[in-house]
N, C-alpha and C positions, 0 to 999 in steps of 0.2 A: 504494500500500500504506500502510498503519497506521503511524505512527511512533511506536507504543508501542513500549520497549523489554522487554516482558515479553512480545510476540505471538511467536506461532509458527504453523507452520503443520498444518495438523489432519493430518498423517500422520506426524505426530514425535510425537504423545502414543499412549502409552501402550494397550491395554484398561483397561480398568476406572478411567480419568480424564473426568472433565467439564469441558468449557470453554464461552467464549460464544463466539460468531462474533463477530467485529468486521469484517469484509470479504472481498468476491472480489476476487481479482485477475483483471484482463483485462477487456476487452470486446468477445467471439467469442459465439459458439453455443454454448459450454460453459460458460461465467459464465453467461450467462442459462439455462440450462437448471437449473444450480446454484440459481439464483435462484428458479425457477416451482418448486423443488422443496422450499423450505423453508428454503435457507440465507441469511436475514436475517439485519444486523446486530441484536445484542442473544440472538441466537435460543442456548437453551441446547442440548449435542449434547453424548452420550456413547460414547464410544469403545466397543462390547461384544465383537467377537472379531473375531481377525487370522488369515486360512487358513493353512494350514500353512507354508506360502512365504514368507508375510509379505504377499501379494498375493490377492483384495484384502482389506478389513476389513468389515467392519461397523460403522454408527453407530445411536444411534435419537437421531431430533427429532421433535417437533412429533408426537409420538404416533405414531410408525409407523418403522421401520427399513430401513437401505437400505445395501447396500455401493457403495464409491466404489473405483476401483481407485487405485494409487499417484499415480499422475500426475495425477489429478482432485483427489484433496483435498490435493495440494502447492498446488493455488489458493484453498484455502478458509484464509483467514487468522483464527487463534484465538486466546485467552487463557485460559489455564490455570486453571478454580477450583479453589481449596484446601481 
């Protein structure tokens, strides 16, 4: 993982926040799947709506939008833009 002290990970921000990806963590079938999907270091990703439960969300990158459920994007490691 990233030893920025400002990362977090893309299921603790918010709707309506932007961050970059800075890293996946792991390396399974779900990191790379993460990976063939668009989530590159650098890659900008916005938070846009959370189901009623809080499970899962929706993000949009790379031009197209996709929900990750909780446990997926606790491995997508992020930095919050302001």
């Amino acid at each position: 993982m990233t030893k920025n002290p400002t990362a977090t990970t893309l299921d603790a921000l918010p709707p309506g926040r932007t961050a970059l990806v800075l890293d996946i963590v792991g390396d399974d079938r779900l990191s790379r799947r993460l990976s063939d999907l668009g989530f590159w270091s650098g890659t900008r990703i916005e938070v846009m709506r959370r189901a009623p439960f809080g499970d899962p969300t929706q993000y949009r990158l790379q031009g197209y939008r996709i929900a990750l459920r909780r446990n997926e994007a606790q491995r997508v490691v992020v930095e919050e833009l302001r």
